[in-house]
C-alpha positions, 0 to 999 in steps of 0.5 A: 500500500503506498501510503500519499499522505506525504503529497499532500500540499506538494507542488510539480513541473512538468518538462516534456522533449520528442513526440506528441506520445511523450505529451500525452503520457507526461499529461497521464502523469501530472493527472496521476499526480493530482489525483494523489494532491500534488499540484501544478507548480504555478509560475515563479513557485519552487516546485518539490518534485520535477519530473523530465520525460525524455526523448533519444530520437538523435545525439541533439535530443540526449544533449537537449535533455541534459541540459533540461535536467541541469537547468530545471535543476537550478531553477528548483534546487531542493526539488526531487528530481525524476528523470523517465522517456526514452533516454532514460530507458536506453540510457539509465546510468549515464542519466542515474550518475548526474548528481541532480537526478534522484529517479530514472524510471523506464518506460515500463515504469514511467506511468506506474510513477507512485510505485517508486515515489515513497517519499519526496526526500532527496537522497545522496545516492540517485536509484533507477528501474528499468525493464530490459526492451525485450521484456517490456510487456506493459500497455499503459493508456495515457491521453493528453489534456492541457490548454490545447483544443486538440487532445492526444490519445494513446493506442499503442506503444512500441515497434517491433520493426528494428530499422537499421537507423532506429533505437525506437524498439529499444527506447519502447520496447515491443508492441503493444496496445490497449483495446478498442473498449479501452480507447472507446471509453477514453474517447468518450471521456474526452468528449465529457471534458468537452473535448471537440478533436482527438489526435491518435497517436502511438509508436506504430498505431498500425500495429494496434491489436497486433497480438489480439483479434482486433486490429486499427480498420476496427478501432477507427470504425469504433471512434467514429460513433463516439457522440460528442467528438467533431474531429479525429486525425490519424498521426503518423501511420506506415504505408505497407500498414494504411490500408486502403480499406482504411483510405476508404473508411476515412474518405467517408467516415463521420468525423475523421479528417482528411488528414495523413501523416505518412513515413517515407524516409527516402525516395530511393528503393535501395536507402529504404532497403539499406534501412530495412524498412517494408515497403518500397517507393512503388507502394508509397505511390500507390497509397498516395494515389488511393487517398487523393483519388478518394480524398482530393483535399487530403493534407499528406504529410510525409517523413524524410531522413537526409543524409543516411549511411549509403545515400550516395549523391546519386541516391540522394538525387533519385530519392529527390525526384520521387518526393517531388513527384509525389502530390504531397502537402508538407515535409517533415525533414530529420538529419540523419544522426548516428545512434549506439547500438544500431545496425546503420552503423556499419553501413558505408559510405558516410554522408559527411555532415555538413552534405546531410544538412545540406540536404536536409535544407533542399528537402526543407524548400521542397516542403516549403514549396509544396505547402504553399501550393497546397495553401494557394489552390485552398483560397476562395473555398469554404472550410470548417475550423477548429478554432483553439485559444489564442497566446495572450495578445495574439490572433485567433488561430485554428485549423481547417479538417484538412489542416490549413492554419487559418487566423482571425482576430480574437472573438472568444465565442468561437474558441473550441468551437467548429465554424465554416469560414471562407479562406482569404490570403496568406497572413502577414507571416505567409504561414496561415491563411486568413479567413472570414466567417461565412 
């Protein structure tokens, strides 16, 4: 029995790196945590407890959590300091040996957190517990609710893929996934919460039910009848794993939008084969081709890698001029960074670093390019907006389904409310249209 009377009148920071998943499971924690009477630390307040929920996508990530911790320490320097995420689970001791640091929990720990918090008392010695990758067998739900319109809601954690560039599956561990009875109810929380838009979101959502006899086609077709929720998106889902009966669902389902975040990583068949991914450039087309045949104003986003081990010049081109054939909206673009303990890294030749960012800022003005198109053939139409609240002092801003940014001036009547406007031109900065209401 853990005995919460000593979080009573105890006060939190939350400080969250990486992936809306990692947002999502630092929002379960800090409900956990209240729940228990430890509250959010208001600003300026010295905090008894700190909790960093880390990312480990490249070797930028692990040296921005560092300097995480050490800052939040500084700021709160009688505070006990937990420290869980994915550098935590790849990386314990390194983390366990800062001396600010009194807790490392791993990701089969992270939501399990009163277990391992007896008491707030820093000690001289920092502990940690973590379960080995392979052992991880643990699904803990977790759904984002913080000043956002959008909420995130967690169906599946892990990845059993293994690509060569990737330390995901050891960060995550293997997949899992809750039910679609879970997901149901937890969709129909929000909605009492009054939440109107719910973002998917997972390590690899296509894999949900991977180990049942349920499966993503039926957890979709299950949200869609939730009352009360106006808009789903689906985060960033594999090609070989977007089925097109899932296309079709989406194209004329009630409340999903017409929304995609798809992975690519490079557009030439041999990288993809260097990367072990399970899928090549011909299928990526296909399911491109499938949505906009369906869904003509679908938002694409797609995920690129520049500079991996074994992209020659040649390589790069090739890759080059498939992305920019395809009839996509938006690049999200990474730097290819060398991580311990995967199989890349006995791959030849190196990409030098200063040709990987090079490359990386090719594919950046490629997206941006594209977007702008996309924002461009959008003019003049009528759309439905989410409409989110706005930074003190600034524009009202929101989304349409398909995900243009859309910015008004402030009228607190519409704030987390859905109304069509017309889309005029592009604001000041260029990064969102105008609009007025129709």
């Amino acid at each position: 029995m853990i005995d919460t009377s000593v979080f009573q009148d105890k006060t939190a920071v939350f400080y969250t790196l990486g992936c809306k998943l990692n947002f999502a499971e630092t929002s379960t924690l800090g409900q956990l945590l209240a729940e228990q009477g430890i509250r959010k630390a208001r600003s300026g307040e010295k905090a008894h407890l700190c909790i960093i929920n880390t990312c480990s996508v490249t070797e930028l990530a692990d040296k921005k959590c560092r300097q995480a911790i050490r800052r939040i320490a500084r700021k709160h320097p009688d505070a006990f300091m937990v420290v869980t995420g994915c550098y935590a689970q790849l990386k314990p001791q390194e983390i366990v040996d800062m001396p600010e640091v009194d807790l490392v929990l791993g990701a089969e720990q992270k939501l399990d957190i009163l277990k391992y918090l007896p008491s707030l008392d820093k000690s001289q010695q920092g502990e940690m517990f973590v379960t080995p990758h392979k052992d991880i067998r643990l699904f803990s739900p977790s759904c984002s609710r913080g000043d956002r319109t959008r909420y995130f809601l967690k169906v599946q954690d892990g990845c059993d893929c293994y690509c060569t560039y990737c330390t995901i599956p050891f960060a995550r561990g293997r997949s899992r996934s809750g039910t679609v009875a879970q997901m149901v109810e937890q969709a129909r929380q929000v909605a009492a919460n009054g939440g109107k838009e719910i973002v998917i979101t997972g390590v690899n959502i296509g894999d949900f039910g991977k180990h049942s006899e349920e499966n993503f086609y039926d957890l979709i077709k299950a949200l869609d009848e939730v009352e009360g929720i106006e808009r789903y998106r689906i985060s960033s889902i594999e090609p070989d794993l977007l089925s097109d009966e899932i296309i079709e669902f989406v194209a004329h389902s009630k409340r999903f939008c017409h929304h995609f975040h798809i992975p690519l990583q490079s557009g030439s068949d041999a990288v993809l084969q260097l990367m072990r991914r399970r899928y090549d450039t011909a299928l990526f087309a296909h399911k491109i081709e499938c949505i906009k045949r369906v869904m003509p104003d679908a938002f694409i986003g797609v995920d690129l890698i520049a500079g991996m081990r074994g992209e020659t010049d040649e390589l790069f081109e090739e890759s080059y001029r498939f992305i920019a054939s395809l009839d996509v909206t938006q690049l999200h673009v990474f730097t290819y960074s060398e991580r311990p303990n995967t199989r890349a890294l006995g791959i030849e030749p190196v990409v030098d670093i200063p040709e990987r960012h090079r490359r990386c800022n090719k594919l950046i003005e490629l997206s941006d390019e594209m977007l702008h198109r996309f924002y461009e053939a959008h003019r003049g139409s009528v759309r439905p907006v989410l409409f989110e609240q706005p930074a003190k002092g600034g524009p009202m801003h929101g989304f349409t389904d398909n995900y243009i940014r859309v910015e008004m001036p402030y009228n607190r009547d519409v704030v987390n409310k859905v109304r069509m406007v017309r889309l005029g031109d592009f604001n000041e900065a260029g990064d969102a249209l105008t609009a007025q209401f129709e």
